[in-house]
N, CA, C and O atoms as a GROMACS GRO file, in nm:
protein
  432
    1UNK      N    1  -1.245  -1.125  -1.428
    1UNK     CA    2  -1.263  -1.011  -1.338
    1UNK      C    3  -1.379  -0.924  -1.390
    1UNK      O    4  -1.407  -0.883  -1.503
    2UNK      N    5  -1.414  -0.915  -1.316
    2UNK     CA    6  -1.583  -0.808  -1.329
    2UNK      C    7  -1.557  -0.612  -1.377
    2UNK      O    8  -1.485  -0.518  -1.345
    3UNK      N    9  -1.634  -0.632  -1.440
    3UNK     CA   10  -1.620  -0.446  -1.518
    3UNK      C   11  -1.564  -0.330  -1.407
    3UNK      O   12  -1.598  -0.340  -1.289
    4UNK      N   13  -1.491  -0.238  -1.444
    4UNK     CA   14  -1.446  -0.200  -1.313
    4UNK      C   15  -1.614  -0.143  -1.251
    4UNK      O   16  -1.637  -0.125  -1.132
    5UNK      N   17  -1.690  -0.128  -1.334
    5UNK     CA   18  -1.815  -0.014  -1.280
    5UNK      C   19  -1.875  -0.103  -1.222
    5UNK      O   20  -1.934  -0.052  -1.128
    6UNK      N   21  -1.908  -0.306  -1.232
    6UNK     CA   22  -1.944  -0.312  -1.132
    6UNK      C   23  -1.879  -0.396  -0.977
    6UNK      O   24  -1.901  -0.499  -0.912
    7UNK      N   25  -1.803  -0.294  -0.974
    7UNK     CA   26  -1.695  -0.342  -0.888
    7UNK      C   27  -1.672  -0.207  -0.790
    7UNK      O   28  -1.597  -0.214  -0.693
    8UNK      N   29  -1.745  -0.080  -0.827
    8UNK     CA   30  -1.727   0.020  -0.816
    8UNK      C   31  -1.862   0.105  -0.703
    8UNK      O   32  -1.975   0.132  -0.741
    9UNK      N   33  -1.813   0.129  -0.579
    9UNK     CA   34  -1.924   0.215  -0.522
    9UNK      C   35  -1.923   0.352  -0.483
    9UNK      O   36  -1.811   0.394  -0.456
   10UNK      N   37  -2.002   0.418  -0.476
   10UNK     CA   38  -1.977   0.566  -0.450
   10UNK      C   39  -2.018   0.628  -0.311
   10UNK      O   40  -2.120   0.592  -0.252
   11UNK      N   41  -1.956   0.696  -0.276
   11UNK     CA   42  -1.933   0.716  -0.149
   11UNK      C   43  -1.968   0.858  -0.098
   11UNK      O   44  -1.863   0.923  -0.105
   12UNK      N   45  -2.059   0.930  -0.053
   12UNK     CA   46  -2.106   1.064  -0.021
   12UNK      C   47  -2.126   1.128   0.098
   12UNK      O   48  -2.235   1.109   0.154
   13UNK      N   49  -2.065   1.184   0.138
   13UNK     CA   50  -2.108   1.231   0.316
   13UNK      C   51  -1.938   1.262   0.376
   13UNK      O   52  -1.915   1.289   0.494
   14UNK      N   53  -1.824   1.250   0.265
   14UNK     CA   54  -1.700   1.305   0.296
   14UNK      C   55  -1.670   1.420   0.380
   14UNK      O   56  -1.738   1.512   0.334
   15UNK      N   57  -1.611   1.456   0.468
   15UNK     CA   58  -1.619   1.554   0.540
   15UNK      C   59  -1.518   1.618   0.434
   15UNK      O   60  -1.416   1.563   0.393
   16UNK      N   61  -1.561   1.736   0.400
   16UNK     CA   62  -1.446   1.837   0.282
   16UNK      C   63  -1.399   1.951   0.341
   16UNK      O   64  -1.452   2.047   0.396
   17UNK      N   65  -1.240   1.904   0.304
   17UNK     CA   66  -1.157   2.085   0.355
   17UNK      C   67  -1.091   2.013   0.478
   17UNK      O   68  -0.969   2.019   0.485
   18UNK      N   69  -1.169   1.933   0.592
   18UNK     CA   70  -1.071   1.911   0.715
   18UNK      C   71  -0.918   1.861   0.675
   18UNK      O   72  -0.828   1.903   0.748
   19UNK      N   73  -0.886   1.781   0.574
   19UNK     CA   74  -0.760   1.750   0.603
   19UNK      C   75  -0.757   1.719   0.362
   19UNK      O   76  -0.831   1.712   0.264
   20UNK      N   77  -0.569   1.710   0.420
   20UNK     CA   78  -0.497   1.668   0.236
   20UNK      C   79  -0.593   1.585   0.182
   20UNK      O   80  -0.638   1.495   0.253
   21UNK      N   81  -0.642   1.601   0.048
   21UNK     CA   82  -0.719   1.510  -0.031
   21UNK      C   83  -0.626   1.352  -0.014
   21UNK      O   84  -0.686   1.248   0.010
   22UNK      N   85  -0.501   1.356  -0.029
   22UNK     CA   86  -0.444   1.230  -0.020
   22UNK      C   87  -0.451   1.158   0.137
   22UNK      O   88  -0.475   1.039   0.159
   23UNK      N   89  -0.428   1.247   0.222
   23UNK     CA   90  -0.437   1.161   0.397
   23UNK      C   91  -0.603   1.133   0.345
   23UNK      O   92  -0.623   1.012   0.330
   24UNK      N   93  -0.718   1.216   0.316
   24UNK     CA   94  -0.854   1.177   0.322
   24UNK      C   95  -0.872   1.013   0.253
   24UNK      O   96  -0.944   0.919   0.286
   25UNK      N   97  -0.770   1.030   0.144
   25UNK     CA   98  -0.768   0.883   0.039
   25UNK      C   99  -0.700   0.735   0.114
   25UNK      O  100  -0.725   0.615   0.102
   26UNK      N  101  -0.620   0.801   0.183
   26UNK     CA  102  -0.569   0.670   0.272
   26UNK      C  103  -0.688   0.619   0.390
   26UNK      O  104  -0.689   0.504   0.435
   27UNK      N  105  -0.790   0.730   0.433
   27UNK     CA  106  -0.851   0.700   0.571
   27UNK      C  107  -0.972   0.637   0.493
   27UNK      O  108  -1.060   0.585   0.562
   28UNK      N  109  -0.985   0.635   0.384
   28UNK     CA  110  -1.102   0.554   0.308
   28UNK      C  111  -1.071   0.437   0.248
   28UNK      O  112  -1.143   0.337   0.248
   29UNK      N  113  -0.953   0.449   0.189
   29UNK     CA  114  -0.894   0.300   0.147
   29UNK      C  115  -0.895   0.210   0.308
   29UNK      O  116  -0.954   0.103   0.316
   30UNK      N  117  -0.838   0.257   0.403
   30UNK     CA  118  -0.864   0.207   0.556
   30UNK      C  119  -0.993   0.137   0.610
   30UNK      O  120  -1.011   0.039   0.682
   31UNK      N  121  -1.070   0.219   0.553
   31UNK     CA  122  -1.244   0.195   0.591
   31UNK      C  123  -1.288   0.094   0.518
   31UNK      O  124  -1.331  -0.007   0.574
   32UNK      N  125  -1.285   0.100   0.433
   32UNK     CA  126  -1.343   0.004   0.308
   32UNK      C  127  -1.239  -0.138   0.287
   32UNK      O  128  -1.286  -0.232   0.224
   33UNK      N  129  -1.111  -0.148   0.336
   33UNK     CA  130  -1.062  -0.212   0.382
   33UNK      C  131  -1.070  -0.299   0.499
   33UNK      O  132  -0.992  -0.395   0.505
   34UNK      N  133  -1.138  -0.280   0.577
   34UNK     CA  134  -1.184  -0.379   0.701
   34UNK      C  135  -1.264  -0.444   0.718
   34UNK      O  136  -1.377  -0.417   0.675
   35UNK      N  137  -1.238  -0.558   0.787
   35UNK     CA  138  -1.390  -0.650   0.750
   35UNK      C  139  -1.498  -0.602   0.860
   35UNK      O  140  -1.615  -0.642   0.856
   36UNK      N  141  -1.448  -0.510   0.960
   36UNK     CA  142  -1.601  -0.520   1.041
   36UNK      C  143  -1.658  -0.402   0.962
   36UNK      O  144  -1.754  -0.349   1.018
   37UNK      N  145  -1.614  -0.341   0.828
   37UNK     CA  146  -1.718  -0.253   0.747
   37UNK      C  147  -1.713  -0.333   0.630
   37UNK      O  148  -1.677  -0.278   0.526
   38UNK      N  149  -1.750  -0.477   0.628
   38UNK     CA  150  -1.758  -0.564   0.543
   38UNK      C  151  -1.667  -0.512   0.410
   38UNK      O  152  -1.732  -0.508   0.305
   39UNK      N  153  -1.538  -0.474   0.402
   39UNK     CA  154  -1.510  -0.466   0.335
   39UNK      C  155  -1.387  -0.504   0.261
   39UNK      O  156  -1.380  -0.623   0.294
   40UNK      N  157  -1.283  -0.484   0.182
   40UNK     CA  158  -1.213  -0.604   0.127
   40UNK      C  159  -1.101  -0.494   0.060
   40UNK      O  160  -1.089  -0.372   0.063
   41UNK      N  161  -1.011  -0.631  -0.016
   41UNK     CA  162  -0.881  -0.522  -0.148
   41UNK      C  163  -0.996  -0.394  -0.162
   41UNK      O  164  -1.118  -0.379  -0.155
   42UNK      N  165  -0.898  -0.329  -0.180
   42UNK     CA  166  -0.941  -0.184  -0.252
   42UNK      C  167  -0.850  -0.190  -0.361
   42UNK      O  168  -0.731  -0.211  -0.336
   43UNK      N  169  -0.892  -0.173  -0.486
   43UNK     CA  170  -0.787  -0.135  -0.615
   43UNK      C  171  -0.763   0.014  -0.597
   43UNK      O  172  -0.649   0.060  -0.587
   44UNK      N  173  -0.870   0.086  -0.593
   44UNK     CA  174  -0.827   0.227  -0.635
   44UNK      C  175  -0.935   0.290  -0.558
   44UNK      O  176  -1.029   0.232  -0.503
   45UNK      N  177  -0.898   0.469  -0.564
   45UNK     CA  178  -0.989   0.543  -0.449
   45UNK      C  179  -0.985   0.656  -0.551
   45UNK      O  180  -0.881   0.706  -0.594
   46UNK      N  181  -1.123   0.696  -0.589
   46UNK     CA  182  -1.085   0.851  -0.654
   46UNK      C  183  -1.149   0.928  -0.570
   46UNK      O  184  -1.269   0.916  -0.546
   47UNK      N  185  -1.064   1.025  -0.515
   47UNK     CA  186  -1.082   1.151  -0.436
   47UNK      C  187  -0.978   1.246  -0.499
   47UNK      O  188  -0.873   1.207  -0.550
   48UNK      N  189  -1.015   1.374  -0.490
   48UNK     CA  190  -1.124   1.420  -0.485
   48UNK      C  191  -1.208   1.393  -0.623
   48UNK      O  192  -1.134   1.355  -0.714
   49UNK      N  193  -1.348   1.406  -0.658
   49UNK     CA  194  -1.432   1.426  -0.763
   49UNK      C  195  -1.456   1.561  -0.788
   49UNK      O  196  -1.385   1.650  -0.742
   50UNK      N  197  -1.580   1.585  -0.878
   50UNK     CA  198  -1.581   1.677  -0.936
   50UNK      C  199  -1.740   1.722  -0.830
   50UNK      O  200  -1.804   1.822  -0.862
   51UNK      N  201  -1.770   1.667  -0.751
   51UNK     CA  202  -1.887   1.664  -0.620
   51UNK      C  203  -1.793   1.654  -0.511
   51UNK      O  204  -1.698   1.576  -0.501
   52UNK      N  205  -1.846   1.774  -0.403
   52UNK     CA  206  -1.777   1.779  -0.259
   52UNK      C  207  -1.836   1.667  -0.196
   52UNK      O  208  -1.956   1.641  -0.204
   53UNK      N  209  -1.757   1.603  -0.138
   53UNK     CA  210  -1.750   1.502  -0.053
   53UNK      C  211  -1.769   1.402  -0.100
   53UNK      O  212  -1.795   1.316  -0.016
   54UNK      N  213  -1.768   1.364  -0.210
   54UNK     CA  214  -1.829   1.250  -0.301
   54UNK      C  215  -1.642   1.147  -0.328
   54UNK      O  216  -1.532   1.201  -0.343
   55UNK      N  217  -1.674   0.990  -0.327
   55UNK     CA  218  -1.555   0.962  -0.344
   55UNK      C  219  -1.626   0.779  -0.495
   55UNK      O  220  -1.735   0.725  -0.515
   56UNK      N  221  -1.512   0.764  -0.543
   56UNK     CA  222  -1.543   0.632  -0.585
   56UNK      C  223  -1.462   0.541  -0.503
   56UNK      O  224  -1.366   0.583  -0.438
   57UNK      N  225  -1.498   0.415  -0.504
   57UNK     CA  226  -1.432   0.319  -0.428
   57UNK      C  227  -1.421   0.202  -0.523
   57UNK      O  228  -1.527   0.143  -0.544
   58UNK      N  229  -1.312   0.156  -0.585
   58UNK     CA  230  -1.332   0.054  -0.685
   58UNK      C  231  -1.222  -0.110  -0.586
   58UNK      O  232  -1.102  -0.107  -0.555
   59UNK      N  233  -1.331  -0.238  -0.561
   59UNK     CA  234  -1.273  -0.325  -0.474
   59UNK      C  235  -1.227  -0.413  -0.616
   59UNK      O  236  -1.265  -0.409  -0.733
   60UNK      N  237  -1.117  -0.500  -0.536
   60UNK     CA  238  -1.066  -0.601  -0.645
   60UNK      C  239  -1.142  -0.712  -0.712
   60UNK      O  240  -1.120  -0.757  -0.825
   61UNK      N  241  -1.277  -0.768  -0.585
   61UNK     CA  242  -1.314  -0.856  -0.634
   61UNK      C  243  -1.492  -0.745  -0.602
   61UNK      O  244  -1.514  -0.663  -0.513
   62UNK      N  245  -1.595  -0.798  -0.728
   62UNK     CA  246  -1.723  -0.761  -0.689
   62UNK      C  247  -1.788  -0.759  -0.589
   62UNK      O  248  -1.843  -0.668  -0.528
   63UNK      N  249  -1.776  -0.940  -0.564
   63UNK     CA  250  -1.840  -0.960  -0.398
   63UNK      C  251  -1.802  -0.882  -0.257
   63UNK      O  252  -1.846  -0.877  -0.142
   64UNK      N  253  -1.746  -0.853  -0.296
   64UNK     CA  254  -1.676  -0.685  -0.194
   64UNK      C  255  -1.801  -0.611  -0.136
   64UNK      O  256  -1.848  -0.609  -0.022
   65UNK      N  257  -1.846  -0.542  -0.271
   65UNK     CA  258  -1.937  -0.431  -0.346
   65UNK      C  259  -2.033  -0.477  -0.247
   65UNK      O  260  -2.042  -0.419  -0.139
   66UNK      N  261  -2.109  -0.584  -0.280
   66UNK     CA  262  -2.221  -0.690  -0.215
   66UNK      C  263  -2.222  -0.654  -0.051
   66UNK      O  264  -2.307  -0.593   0.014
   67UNK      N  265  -2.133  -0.694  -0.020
   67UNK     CA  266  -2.080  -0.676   0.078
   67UNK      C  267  -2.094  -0.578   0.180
   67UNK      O  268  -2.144  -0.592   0.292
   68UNK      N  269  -2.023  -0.432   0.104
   68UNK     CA  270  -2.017  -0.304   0.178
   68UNK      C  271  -2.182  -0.259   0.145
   68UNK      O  272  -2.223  -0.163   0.209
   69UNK      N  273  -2.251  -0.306   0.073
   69UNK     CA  274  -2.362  -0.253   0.060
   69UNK      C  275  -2.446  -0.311   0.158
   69UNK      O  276  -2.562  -0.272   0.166
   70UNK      N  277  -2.410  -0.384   0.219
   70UNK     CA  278  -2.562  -0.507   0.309
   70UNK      C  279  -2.495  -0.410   0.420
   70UNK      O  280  -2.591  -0.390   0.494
   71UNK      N  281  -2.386  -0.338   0.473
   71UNK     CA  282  -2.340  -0.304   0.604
   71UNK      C  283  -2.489  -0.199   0.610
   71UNK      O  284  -2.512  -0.145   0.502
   72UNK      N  285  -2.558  -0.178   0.688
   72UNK     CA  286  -2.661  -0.111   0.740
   72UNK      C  287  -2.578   0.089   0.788
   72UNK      O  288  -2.641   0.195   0.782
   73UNK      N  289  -2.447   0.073   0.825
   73UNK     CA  290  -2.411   0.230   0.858
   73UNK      C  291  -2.265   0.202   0.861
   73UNK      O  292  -2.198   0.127   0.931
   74UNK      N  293  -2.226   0.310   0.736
   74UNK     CA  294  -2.096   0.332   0.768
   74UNK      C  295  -2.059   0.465   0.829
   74UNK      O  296  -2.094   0.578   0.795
   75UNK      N  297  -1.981   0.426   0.926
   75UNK     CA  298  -1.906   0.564   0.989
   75UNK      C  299  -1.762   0.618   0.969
   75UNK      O  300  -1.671   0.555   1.021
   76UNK      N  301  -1.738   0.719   0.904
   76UNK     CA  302  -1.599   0.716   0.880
   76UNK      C  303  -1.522   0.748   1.003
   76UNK      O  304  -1.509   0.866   1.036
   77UNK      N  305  -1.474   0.660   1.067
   77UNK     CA  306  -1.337   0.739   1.206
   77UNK      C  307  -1.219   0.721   1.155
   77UNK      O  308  -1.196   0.643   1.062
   78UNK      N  309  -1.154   0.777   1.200
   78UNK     CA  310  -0.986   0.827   1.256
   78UNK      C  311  -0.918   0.930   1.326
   78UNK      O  312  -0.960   1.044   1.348
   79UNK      N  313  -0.827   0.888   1.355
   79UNK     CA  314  -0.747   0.936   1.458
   79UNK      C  315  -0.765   1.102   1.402
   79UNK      O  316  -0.801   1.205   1.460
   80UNK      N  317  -0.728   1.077   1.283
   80UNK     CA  318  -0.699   1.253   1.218
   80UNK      C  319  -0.803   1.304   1.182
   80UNK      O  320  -0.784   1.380   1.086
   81UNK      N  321  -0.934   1.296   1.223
   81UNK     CA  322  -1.040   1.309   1.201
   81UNK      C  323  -1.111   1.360   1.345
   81UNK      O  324  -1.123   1.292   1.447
   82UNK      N  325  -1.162   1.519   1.322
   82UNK     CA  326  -1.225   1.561   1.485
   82UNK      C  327  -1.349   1.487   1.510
   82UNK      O  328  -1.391   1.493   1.626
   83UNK      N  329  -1.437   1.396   1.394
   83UNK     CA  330  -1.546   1.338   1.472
   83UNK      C  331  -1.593   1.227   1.352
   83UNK      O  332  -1.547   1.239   1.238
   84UNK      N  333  -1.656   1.154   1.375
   84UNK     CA  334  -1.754   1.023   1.327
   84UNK      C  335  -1.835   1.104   1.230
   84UNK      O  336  -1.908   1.201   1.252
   85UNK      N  337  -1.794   1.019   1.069
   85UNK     CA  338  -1.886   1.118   0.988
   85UNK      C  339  -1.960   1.004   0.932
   85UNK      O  340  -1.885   0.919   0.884
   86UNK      N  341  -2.137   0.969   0.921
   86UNK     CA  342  -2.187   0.902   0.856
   86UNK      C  343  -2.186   0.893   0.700
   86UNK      O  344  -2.207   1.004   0.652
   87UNK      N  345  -2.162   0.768   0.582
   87UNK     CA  346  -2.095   0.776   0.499
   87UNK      C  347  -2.286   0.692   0.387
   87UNK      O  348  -2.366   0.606   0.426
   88UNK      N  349  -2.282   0.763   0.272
   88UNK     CA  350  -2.399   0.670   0.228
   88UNK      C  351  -2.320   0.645   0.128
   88UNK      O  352  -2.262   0.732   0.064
   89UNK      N  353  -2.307   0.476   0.100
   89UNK     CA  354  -2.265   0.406   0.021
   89UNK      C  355  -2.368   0.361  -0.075
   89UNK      O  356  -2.478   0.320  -0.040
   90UNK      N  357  -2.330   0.371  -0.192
   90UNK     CA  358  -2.430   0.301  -0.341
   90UNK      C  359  -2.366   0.283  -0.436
   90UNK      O  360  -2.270   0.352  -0.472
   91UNK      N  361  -2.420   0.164  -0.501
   91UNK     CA  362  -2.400   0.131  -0.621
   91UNK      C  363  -2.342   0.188  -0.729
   91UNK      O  364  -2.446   0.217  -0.790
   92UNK      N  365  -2.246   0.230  -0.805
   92UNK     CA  366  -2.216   0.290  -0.927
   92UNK      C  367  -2.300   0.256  -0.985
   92UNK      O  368  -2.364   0.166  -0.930
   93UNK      N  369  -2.340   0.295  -1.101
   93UNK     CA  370  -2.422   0.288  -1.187
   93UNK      C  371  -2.357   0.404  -1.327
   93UNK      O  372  -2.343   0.525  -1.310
   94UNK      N  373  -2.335   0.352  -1.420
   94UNK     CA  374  -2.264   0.441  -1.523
   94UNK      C  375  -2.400   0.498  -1.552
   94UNK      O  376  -2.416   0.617  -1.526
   95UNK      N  377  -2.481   0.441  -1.593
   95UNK     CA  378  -2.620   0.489  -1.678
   95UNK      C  379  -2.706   0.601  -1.578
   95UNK      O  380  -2.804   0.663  -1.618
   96UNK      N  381  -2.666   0.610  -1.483
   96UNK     CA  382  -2.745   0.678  -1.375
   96UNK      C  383  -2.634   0.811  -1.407
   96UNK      O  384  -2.684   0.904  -1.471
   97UNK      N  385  -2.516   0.822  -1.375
   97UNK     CA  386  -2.398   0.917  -1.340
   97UNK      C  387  -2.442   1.019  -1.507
   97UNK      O  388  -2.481   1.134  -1.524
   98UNK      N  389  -2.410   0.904  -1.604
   98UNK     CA  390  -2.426   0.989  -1.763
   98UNK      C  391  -2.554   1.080  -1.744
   98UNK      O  392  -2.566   1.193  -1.790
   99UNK      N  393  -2.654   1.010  -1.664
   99UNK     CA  394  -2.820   1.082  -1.710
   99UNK      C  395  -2.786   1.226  -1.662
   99UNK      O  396  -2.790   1.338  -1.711
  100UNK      N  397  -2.742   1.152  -1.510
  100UNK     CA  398  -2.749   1.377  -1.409
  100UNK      C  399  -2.626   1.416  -1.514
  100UNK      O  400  -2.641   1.537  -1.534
  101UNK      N  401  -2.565   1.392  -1.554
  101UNK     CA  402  -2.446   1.498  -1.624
  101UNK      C  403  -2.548   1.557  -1.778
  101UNK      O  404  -2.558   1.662  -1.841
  102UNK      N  405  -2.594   1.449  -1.784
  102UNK     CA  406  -2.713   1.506  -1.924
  102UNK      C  407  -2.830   1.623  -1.886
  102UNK      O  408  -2.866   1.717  -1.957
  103UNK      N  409  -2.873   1.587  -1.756
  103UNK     CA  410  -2.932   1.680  -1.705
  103UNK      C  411  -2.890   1.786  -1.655
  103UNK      O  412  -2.971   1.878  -1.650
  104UNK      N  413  -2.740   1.812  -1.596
  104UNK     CA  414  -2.695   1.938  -1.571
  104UNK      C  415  -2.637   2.010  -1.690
  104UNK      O  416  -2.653   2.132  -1.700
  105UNK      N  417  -2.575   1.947  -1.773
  105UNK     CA  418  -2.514   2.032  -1.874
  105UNK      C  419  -2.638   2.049  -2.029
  105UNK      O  420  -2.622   2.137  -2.113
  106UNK      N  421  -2.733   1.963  -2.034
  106UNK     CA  422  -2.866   2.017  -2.110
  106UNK      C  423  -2.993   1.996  -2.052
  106UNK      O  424  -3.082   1.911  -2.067
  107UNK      N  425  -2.974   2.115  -1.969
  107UNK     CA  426  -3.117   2.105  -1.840
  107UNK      C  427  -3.266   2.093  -2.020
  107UNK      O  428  -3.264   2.137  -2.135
  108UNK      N  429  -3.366   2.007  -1.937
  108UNK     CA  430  -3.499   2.012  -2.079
  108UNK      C  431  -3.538   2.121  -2.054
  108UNK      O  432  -3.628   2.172  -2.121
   0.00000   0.00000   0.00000
């Protein structure tokens, strides 16, 4: 089984405040779960982060990852949701995440 990080994508464009951080975690495990948003198992969902609207998405198998990344537009719908929110999906990257935390907490 592949590292969880690269198995792992991040997810930005969350609509924040409309509804429970946990109903928000089920309507994304939902999304990323379907194949017409090329997507697959979900192991785990971290919502909320320490960034508004920002979520991780960690799938069971990598080729998932591959996957949700070739989809050209994700839209988040649901029922409990007042409208279609466009979602930008990318790559985890640990070495990228460490740098901006290096850069916010010891600006040069």
């Amino acid at each position: 089984q592949a590292a969880k990080s690269a198995r792992t994508v991040v997810i930005a464009g969350i609509p924040d405040g409309l509804l429970h951080d946990d109903v928000m975690t089920d309507i994304l495990v939902i999304h990323f779960q379907m194949s017409k948003n090329n997507g697959g198992d979900v192991e785990e969902v971290t919502y909320p982060t320490m960034k508004k609207g920002v979520a991780y998405v960690t799938f069971e198998d990598q080729e998932v990852v591959e996957s949700v990344l070739k989809k050209v537009e994700h839209r988040l719908e649901d029922r409990r949701l007042p409208g279609h929110y466009p979602l930008k999906v990318t790559r985890y990257c640990e070495n990228v995440s460490s740098f901006i935390i290096y850069l916010v907490v010891l600006p040069l």
